[in-house]
LUMZA-619028 format. One record per atom (N, C-alpha, C): residue in three letters; x, y, z. Coordinates in steps of 0.05 Angstrom, whole numbers, padded with zeros to 5 digits, always signed. Layout:
N
alaXYZ ...
END
This chain:
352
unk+02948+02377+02359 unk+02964+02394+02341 unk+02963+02382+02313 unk+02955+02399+02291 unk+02948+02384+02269 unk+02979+02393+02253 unk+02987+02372+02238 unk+03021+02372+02223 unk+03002+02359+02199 unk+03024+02364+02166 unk+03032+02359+02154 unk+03046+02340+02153 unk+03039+02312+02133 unk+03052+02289+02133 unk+03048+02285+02111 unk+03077+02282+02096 unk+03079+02267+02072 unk+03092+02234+02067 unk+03074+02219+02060 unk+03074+02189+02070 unk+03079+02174+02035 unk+03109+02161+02035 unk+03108+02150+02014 unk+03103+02121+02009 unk+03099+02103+01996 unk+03096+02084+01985 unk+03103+02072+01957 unk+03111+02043+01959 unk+03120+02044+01932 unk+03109+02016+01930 unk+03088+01999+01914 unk+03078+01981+01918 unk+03086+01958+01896 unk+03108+01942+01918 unk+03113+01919+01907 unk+03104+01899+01886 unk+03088+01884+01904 unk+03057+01865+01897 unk+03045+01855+01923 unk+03029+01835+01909 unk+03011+01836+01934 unk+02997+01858+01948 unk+03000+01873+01946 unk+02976+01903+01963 unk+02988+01901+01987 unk+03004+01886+02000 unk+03010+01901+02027 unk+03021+01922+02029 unk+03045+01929+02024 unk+03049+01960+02021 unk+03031+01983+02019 unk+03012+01971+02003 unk+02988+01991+01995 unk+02974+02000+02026 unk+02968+01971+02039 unk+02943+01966+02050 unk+02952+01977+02075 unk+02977+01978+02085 unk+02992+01988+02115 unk+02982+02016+02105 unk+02998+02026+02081 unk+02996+02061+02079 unk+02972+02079+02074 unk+02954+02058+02076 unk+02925+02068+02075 unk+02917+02064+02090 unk+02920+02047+02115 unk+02900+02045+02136 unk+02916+02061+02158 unk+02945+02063+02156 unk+02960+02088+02169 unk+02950+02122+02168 unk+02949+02119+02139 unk+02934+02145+02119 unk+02905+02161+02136 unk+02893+02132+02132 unk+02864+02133+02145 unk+02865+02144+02177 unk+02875+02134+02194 unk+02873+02129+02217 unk+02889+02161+02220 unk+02914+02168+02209 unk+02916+02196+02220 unk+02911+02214+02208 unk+02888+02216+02191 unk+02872+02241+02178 unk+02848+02231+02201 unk+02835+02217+02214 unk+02820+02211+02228 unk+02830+02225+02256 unk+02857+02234+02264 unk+02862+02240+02286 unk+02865+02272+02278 unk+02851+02283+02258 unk+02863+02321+02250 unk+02881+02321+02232 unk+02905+02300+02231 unk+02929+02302+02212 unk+02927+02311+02179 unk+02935+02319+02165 unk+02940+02329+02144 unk+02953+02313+02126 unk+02951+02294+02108 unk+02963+02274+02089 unk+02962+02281+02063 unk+02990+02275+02049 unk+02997+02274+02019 unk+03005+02240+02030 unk+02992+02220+02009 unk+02996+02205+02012 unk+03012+02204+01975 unk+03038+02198+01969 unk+03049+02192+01955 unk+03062+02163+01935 unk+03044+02160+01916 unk+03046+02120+01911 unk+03053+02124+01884 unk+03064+02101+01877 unk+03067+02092+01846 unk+03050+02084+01836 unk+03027+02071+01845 unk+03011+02051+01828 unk+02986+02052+01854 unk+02966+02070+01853 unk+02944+02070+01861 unk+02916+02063+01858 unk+02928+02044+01837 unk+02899+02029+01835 unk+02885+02004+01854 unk+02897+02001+01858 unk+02883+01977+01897 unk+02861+01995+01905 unk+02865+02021+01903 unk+02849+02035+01924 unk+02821+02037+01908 unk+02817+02032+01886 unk+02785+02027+01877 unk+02774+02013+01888 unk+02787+01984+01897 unk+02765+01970+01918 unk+02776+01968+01941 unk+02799+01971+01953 unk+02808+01982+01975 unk+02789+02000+01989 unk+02782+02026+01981 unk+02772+02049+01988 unk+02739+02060+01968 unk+02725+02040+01958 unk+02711+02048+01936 unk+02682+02071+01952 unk+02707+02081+01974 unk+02678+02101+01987 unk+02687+02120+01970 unk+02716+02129+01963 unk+02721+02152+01957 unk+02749+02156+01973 unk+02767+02182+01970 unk+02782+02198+01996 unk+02770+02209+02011 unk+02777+02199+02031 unk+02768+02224+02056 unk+02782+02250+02054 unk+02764+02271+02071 unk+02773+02291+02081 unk+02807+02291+02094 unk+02815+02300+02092 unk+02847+02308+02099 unk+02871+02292+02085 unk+02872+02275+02068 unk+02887+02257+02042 unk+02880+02270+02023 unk+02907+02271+02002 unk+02915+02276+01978 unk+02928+02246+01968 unk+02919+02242+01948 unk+02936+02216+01935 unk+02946+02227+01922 unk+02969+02221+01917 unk+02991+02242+01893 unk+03005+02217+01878 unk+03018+02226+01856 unk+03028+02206+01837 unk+03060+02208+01858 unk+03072+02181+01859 unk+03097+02193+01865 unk+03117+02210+01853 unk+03117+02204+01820 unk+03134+02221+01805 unk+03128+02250+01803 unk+03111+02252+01819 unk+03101+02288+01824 unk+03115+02298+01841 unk+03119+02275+01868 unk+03151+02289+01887 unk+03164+02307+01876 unk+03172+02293+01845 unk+03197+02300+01841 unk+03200+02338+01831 unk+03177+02340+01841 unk+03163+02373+01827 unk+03161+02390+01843 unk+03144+02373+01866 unk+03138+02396+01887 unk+03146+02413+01906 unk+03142+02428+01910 unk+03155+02456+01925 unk+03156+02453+01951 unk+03146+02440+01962 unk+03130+02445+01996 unk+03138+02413+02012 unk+03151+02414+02029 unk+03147+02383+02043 unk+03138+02387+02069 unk+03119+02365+02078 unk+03108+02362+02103 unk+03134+02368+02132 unk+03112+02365+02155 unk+03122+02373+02182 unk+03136+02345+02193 unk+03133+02325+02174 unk+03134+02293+02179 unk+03124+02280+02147 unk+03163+02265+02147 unk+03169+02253+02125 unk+03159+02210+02131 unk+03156+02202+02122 unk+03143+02180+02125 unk+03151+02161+02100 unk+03178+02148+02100 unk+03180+02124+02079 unk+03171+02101+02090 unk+03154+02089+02080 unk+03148+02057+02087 unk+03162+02036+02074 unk+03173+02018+02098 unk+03184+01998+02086 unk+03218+02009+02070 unk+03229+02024+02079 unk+03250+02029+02057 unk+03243+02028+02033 unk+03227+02039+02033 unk+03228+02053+01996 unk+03244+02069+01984 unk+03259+02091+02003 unk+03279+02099+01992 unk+03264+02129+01974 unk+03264+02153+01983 unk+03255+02173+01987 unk+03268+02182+01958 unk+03250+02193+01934 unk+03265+02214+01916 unk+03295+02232+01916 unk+03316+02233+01910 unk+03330+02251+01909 unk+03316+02281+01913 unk+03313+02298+01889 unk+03301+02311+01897 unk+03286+02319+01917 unk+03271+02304+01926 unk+03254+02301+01946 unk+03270+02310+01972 unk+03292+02293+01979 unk+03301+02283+01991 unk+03319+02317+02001 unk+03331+02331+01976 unk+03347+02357+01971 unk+03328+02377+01984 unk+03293+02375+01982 unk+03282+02401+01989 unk+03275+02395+02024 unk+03273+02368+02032 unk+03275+02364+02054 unk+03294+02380+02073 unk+03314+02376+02054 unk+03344+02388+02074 unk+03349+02426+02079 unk+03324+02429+02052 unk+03332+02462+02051 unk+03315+02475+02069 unk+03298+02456+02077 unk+03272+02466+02099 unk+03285+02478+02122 unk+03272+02505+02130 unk+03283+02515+02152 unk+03277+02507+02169 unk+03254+02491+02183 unk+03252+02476+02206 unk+03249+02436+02189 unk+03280+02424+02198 unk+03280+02400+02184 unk+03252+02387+02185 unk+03244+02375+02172 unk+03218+02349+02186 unk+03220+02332+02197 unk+03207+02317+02214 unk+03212+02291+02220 unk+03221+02269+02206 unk+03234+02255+02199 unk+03238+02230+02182 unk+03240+02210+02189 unk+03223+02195+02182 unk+03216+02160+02192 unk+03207+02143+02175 unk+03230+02135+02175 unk+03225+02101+02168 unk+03210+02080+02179 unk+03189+02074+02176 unk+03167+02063+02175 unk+03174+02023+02172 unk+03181+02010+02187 unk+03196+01986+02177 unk+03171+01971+02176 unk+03180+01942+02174 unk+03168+01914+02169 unk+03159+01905+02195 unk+03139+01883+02187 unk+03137+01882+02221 unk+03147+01849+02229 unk+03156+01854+02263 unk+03169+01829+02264 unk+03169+01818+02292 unk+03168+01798+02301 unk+03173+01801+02327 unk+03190+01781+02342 unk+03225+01794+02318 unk+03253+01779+02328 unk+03257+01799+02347 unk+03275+01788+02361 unk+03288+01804+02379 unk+03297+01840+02370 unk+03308+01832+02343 unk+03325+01863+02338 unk+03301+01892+02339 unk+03273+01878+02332 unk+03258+01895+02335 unk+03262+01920+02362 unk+03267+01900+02382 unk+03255+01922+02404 unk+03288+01934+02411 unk+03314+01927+02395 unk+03324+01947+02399 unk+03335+01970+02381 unk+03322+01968+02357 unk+03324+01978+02331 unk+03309+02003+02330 unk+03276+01999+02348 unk+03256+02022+02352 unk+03267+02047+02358 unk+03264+02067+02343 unk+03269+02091+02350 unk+03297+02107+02341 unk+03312+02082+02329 unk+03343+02090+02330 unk+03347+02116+02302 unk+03364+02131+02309 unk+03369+02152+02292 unk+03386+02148+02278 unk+03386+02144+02256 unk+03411+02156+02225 unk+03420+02180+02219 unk+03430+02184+02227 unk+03441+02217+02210 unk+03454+02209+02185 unk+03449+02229+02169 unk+03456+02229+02146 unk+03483+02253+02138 unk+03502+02238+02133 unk+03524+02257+02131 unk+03535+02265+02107 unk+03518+02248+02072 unk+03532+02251+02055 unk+03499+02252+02034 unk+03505+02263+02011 unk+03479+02263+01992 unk+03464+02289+01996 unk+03447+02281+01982 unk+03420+02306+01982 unk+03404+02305+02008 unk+03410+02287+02030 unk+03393+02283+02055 unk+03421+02299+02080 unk+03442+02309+02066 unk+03462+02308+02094 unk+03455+02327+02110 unk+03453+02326+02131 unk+03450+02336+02157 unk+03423+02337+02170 unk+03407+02314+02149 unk+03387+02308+02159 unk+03391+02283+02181 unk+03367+02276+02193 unk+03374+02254+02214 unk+03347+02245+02210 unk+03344+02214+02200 unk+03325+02195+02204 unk+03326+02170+02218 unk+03292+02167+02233 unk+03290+02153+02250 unk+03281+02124+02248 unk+03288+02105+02255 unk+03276+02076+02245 unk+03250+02076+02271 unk+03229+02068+02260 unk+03204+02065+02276 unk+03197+02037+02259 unk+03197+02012+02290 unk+03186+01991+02276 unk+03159+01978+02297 unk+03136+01971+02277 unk+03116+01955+02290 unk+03128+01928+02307 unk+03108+01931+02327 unk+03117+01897+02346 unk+03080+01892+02353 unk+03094+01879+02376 unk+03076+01865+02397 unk+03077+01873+02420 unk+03100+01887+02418 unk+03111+01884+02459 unk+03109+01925+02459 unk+03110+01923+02491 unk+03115+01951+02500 unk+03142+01974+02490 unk+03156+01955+02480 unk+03183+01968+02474 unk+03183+01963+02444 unk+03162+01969+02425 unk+03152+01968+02406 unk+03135+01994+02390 unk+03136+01990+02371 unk+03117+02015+02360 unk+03088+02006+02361 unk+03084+01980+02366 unk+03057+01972+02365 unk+03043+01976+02346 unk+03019+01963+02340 unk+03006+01949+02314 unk+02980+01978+02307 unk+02983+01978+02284 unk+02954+01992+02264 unk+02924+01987+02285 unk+02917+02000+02299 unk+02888+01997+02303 unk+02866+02024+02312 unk+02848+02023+02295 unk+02838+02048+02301 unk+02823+02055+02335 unk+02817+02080+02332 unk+02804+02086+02367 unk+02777+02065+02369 unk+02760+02060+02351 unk+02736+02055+02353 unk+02731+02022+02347 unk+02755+02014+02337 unk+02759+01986+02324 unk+02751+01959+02337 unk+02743+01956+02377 unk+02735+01954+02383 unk+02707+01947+02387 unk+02697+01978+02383 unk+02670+01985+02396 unk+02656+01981+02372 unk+02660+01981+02336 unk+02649+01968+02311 unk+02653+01944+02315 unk+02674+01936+02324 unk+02670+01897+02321 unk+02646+01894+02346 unk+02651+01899+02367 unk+02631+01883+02384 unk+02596+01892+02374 unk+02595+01907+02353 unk+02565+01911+02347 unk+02568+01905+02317 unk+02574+01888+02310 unk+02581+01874+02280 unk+02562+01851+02275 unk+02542+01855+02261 unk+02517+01837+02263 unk+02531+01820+02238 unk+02543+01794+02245 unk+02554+01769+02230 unk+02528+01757+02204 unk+02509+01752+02213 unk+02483+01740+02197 unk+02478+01761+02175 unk+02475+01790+02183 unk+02467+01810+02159 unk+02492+01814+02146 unk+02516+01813+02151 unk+02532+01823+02140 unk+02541+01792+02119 unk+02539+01773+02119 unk+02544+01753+02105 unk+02522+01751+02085 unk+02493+01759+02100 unk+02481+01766+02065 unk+02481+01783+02054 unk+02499+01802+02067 unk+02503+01825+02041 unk+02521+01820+02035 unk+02531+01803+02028 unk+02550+01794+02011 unk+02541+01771+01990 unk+02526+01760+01994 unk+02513+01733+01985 unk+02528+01712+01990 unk+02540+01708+02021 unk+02545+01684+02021 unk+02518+01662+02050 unk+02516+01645+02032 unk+02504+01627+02051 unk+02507+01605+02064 unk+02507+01610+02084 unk+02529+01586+02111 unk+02503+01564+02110 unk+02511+01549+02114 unk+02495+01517+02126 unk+02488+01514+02149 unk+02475+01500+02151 unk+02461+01492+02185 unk+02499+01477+02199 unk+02504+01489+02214 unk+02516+01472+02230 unk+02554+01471+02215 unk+02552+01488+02194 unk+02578+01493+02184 unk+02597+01512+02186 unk+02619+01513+02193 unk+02646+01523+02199 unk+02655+01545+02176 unk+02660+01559+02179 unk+02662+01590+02162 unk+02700+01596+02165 unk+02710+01587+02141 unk+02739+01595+02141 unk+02742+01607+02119 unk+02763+01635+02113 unk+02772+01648+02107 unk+02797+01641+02095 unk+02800+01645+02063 unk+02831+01636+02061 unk+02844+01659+02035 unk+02863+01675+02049 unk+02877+01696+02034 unk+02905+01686+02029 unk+02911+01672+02012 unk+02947+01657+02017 unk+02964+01669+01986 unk+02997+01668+01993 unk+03008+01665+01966 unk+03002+01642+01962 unk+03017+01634+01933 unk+03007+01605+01919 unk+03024+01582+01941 unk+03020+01565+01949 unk+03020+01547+01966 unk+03008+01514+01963 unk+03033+01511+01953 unk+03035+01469+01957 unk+03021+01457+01975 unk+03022+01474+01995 unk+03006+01456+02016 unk+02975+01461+02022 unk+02957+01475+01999 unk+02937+01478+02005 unk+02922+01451+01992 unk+02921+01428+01992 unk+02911+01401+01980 unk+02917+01388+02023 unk+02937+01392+02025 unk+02930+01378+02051 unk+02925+01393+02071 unk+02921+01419+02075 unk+02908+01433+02096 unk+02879+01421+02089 unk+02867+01417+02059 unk+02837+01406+02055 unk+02838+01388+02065 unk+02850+01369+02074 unk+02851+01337+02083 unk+02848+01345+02114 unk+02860+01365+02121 unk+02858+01359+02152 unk+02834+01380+02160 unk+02816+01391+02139 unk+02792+01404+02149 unk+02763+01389+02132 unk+02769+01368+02135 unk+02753+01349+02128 unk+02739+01332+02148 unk+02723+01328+02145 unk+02704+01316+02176 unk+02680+01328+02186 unk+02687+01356+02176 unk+02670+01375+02197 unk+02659+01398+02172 unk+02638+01400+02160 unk+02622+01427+02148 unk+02633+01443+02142 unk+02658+01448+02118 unk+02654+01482+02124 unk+02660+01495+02098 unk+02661+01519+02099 unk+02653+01527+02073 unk+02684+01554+02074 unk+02693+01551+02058 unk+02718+01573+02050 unk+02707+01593+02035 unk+02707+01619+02047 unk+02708+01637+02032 unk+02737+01653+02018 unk+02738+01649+01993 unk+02765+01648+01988 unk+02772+01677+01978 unk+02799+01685+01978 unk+02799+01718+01969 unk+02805+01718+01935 unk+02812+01738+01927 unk+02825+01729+01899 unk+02865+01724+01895 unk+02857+01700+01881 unk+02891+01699+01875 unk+02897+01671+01877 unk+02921+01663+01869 unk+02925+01629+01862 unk+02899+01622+01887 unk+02898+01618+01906 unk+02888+01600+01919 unk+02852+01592+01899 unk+02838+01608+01894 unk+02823+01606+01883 unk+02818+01589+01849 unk+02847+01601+01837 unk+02851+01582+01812 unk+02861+01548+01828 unk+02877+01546+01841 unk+02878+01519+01845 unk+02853+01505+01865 unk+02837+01514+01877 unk+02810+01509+01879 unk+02796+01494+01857 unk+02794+01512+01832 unk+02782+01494+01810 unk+02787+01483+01794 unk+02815+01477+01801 unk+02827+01451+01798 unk+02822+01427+01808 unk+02811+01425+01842 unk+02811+01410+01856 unk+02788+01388+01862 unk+02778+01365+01878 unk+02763+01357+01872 unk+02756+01360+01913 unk+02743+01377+01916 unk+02750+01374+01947 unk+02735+01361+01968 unk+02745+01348+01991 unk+02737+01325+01999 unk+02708+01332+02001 unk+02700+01306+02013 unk+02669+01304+02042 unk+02660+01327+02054 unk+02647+01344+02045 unk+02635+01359+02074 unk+02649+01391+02071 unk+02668+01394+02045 unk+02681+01418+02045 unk+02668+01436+02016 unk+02656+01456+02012 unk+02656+01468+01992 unk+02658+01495+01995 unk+02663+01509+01975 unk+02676+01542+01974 unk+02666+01561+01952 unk+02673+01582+01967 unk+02667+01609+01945 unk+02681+01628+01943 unk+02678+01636+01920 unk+02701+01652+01917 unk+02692+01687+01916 unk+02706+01696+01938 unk+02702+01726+01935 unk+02711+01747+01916 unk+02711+01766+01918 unk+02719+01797+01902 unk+02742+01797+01915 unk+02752+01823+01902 unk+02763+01843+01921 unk+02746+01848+01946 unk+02749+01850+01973 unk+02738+01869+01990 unk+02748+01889+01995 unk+02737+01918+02007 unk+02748+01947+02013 unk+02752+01926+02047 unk+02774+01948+02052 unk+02792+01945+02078 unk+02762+01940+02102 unk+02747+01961+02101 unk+02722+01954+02123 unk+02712+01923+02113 unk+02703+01909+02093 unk+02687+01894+02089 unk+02714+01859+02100 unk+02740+01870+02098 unk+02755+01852+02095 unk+02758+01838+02132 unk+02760+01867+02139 unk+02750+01863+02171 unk+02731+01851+02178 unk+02701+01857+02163 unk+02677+01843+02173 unk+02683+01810+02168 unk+02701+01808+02147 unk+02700+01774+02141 unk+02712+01752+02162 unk+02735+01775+02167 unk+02749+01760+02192 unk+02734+01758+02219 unk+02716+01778+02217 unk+02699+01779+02239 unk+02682+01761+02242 unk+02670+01754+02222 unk+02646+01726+02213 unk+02656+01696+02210 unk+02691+01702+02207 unk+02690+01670+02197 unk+02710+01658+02231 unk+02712+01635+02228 unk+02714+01613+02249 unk+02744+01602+02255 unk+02755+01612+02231 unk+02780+01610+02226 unk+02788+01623+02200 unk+02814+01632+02207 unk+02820+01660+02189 unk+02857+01647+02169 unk+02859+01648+02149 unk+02882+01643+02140 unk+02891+01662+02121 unk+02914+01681+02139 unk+02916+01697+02128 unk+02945+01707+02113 unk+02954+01733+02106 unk+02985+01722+02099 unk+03000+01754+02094 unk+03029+01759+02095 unk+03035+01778+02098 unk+03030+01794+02114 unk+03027+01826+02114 unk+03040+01840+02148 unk+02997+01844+02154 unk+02995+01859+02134 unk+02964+01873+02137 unk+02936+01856+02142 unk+02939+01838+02141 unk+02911+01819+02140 unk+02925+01810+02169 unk+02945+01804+02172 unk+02954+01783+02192 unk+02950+01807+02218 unk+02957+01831+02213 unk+02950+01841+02245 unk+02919+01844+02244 unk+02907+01846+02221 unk+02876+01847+02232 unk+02865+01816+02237 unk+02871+01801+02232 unk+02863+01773+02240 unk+02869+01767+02268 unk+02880+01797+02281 unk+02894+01780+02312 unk+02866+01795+02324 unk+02875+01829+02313 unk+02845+01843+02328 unk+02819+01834+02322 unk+02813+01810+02302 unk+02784+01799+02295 unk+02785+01782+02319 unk+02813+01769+02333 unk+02801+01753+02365 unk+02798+01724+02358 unk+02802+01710+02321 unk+02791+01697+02322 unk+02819+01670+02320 unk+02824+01647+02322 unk+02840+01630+02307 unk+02846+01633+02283 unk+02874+01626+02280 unk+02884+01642+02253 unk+02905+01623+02240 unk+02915+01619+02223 unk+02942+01605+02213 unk+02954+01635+02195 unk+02973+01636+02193 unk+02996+01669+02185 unk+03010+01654+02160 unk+03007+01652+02138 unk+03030+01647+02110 unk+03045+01672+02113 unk+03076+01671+02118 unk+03091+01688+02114 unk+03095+01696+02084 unk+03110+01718+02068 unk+03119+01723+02045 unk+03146+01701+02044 unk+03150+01681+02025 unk+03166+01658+02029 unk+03203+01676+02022 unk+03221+01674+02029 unk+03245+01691+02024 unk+03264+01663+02010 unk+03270+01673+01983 unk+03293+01653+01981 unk+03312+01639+01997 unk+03326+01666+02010 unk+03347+01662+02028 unk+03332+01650+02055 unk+03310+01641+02066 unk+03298+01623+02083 unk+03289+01642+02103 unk+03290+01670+02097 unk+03293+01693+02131 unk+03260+01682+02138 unk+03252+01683+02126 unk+03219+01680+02140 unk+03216+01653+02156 unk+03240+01642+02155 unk+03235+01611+02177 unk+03243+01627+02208 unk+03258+01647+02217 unk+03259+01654+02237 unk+03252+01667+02243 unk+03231+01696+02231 unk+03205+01711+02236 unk+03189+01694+02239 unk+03183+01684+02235 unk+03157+01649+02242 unk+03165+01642+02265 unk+03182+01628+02276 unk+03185+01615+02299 unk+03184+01643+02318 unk+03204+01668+02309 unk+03193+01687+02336 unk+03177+01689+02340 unk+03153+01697+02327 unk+03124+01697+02329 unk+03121+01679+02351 unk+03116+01655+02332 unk+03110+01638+02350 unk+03115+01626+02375 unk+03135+01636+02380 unk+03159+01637+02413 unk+03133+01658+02431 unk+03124+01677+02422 unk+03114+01706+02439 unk+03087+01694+02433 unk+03067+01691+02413 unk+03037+01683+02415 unk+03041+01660+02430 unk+03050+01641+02432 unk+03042+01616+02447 unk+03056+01613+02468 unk+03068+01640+02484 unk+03074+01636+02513 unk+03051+01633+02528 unk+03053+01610+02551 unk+03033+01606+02566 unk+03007+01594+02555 unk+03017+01578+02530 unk+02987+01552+02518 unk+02996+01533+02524 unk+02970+01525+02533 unk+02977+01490+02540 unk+02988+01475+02520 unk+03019+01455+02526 unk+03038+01453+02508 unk+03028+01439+02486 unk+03007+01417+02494 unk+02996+01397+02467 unk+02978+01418+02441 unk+02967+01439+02455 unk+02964+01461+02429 unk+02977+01469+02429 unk+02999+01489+02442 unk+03017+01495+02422 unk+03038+01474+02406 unk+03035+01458+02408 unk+03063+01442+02394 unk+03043+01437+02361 unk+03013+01437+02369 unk+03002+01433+02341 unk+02991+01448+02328 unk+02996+01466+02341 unk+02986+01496+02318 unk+03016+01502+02308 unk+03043+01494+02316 unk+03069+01502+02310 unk+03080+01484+02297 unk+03069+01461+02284 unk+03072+01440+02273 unk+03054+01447+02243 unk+03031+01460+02253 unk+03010+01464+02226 unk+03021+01484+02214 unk+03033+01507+02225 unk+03044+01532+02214 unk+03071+01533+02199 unk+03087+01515+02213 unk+03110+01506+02192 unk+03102+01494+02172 unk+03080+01477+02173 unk+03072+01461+02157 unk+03063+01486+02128 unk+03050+01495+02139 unk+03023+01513+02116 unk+03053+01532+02099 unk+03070+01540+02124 unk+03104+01559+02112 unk+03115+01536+02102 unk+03121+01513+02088 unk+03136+01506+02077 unk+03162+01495+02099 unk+03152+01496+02120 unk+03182+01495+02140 unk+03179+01470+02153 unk+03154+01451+02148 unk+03153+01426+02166 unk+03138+01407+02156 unk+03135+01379+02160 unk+03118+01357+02147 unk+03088+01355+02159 unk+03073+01360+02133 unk+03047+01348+02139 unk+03041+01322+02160 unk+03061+01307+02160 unk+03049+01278+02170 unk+03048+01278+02193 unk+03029+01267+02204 unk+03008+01264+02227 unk+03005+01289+02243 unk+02999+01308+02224 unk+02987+01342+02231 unk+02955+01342+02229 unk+02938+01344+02252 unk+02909+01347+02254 unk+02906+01381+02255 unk+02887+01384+02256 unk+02870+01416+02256 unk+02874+01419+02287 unk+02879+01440+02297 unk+02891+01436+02328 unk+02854+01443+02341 unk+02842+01442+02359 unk+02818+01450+02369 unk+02812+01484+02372 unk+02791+01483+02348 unk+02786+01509+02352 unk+02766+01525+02369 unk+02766+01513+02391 unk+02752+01526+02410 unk+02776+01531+02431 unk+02795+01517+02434 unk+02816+01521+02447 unk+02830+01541+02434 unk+02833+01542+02416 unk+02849+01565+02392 unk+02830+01596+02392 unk+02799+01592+02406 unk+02788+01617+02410 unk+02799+01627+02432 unk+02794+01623+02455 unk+02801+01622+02480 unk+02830+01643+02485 unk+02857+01627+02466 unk+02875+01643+02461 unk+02871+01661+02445 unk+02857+01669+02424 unk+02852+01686+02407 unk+02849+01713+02413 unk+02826+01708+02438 unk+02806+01729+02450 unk+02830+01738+02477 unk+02844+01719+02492 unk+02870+01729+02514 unk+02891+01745+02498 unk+02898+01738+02468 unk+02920+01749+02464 unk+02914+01782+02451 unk+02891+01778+02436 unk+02874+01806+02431 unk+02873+01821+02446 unk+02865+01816+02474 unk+02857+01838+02501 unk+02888+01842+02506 unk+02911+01831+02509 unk+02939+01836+02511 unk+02951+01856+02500 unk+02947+01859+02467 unk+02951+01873+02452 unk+02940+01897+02450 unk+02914+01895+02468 unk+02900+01925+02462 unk+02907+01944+02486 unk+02923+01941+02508 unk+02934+01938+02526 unk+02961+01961+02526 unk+02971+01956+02497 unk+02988+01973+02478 unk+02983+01993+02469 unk+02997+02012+02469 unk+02991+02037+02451 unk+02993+02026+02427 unk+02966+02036+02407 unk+02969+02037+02381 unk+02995+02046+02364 unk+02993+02036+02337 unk+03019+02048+02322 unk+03012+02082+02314 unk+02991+02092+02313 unk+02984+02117+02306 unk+02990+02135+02326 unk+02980+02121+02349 unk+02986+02140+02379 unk+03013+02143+02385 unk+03033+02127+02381 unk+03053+02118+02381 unk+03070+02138+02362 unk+03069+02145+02333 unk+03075+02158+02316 unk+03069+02190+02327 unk+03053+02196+02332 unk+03038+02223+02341 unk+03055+02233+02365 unk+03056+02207+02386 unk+03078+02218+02418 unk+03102+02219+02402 unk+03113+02211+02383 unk+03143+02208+02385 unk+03151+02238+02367 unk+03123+02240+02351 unk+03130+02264+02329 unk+03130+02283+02350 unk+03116+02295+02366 unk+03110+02309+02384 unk+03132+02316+02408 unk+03138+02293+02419 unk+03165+02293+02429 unk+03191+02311+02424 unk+03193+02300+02397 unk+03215+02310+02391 unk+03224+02325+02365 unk+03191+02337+02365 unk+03185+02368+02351 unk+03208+02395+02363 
END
């Protein structure tokens, strides 16, 4: 059944915001769906997207909301952005209400799995007698489950790693280690170099502090780097796909670094008030159920470490062939799940 969906966004920094509402965007114009995708600041999507829009997306200015006549069959705020007034008034005058969903953060504390699904009614404002629904991403069955497309899969396992790294112009060494590093600015990138020292390898780096304090640096024995572009969302996938270890950060890179299968370290967004020290450890409570305890105690030692939440000292690189192993069990786990699109689609459908 093909619906009308108007999907807002309001982009912070960093591109995650962007990068969830585009590959959401993507994935249900890919299933028939009908998208006004609505943003403040749409410029990511030049190299985000430099194929173009697809068929069934509209990118609209947000301040155009505040104009238009017509609202979708399914309202879509990401992240609490907090929907136009107006907007919000023609919603309510609609003779068949829309769907309304709140689109949350992703997490995997406890409150997640009992938060999913819960209804707000709205009893006061330009929204009253509307009723919106909180829909949040997880991990688990009692979750909205993670961004992944139908075919996401069946392109990785035919992902030729060798051609796709020289179309890019990067060139690996005989016998060298291929890591990936996308971080906010981070103190502790001088001694993550110290403990990937020993062994060949070459960082392909994304853009943003990590790359300015790079050439700053004088970096050990056996480690040298390059520094990338922007990549569009497909090419960002192939990187994770190619490299050996993936360091990645915030909501959008970090769920595709689980579906690349490969070892990963996660930089959270750092929170004044400290909340990101106990989104970290839940995580890490649910990925490292059932690893043998001497890796997990040192991949959960390196991760506090890289978050600001724990001491470098006597922190090694945990074994990354043991760190594949889990990589590739916890990937097949997760696919196991209904997607977050399929997920979105049963629930609209439901309770159409």
């Amino acid at each position: 059944m093909e619906l009308r969906w108007d999907l807002f966004c309001r982009v912070i920094d960093n591109f995650g915001d962007i990068g969830v509402s585009w590959r959401l965007a993507r994935d249900l114009a890919a299933r028939d769906q009908q998208i006004r995708l609505w943003i403040d600041d749409a410029s990511a999507l030049q190299w985000m997207a430099p194929a173009g829009i697809p068929p069934r997306i509209e990118v609209l200015d947000w301040r155009d909301s505040l104009h238009t006549s017509e609202v979708g069959d399914v309202v879509i705020e990401t992240f609490g952005c907090e929907l136009p007034e107006a907007f919000l008034a023609l919603m309510a005058e609609r003779s068949v209400p829309p769907r309304w969903i709140n689109l949350e953060y992703l997490s995997a504390e406890s409150y997640v799995e009992r938060s999913h699904r819960l209804a707000s009614p709205q009893f006061s404002g330009p929204a009253r007698g509307l009723e919106k629904h909180f829909f949040y991403p997880g991990f688990t069955s009692r979750t909205g489950g993670l961004l992944r497309e139908p075919d996401l899969m069946e392109r990785q396992a035919k992902f030729d790693r060798t051609a796709w790294l020289a179309s890019q112009g990067i060139k690996r060494h005989a016998g060298e280690r291929l890591l990936s590093l996308f971080a906010y600015p981070n103190p502790g990138l001088p001694q993550l170099l110290e403990r990937l020292a020993g062994t060949p390898t070459l960082l392909l780096v994304c853009p943003g502090d990590a790359q300015q304090t790079l050439r700053s640096l004088t970096l050990p024995a056996g480690l040298r780097w390059q520094a990338l572009p922007y990549l569009s969302q497909a090419d960002y996938d192939h990187l994770l796909w190619a490299c050996d270890l993936n360091l990645v950060r915030g909501e959008d890179s970090f769920v595709r670094a689980q579906w690349a299968a490969r070892p990963m370290i996660w930089q959270l967004y750092p929170q004044p008030d400290g909340a990101h020290a106990p989104k970290l450890e839940a995580f890490l409570n649910l990925w490292l159920r059932g690893v043998e305890p001497g890796l997990a105690n040192s991949i959960r030692g390196l991760w506090r470490a890289w978050n600001g939440l724990g001491s470098w000292d006597n922190l090694t690189l945990p074994d990354l062939s043991a760190q594949q192993v889990h990589a590739e069990r916890w990937c097949d786990e997760l696919a196991f799940q209904a997607d977050l699109c399929s997920q979105l689609l049963g629930f609209v459908r439901e309770s159409g």
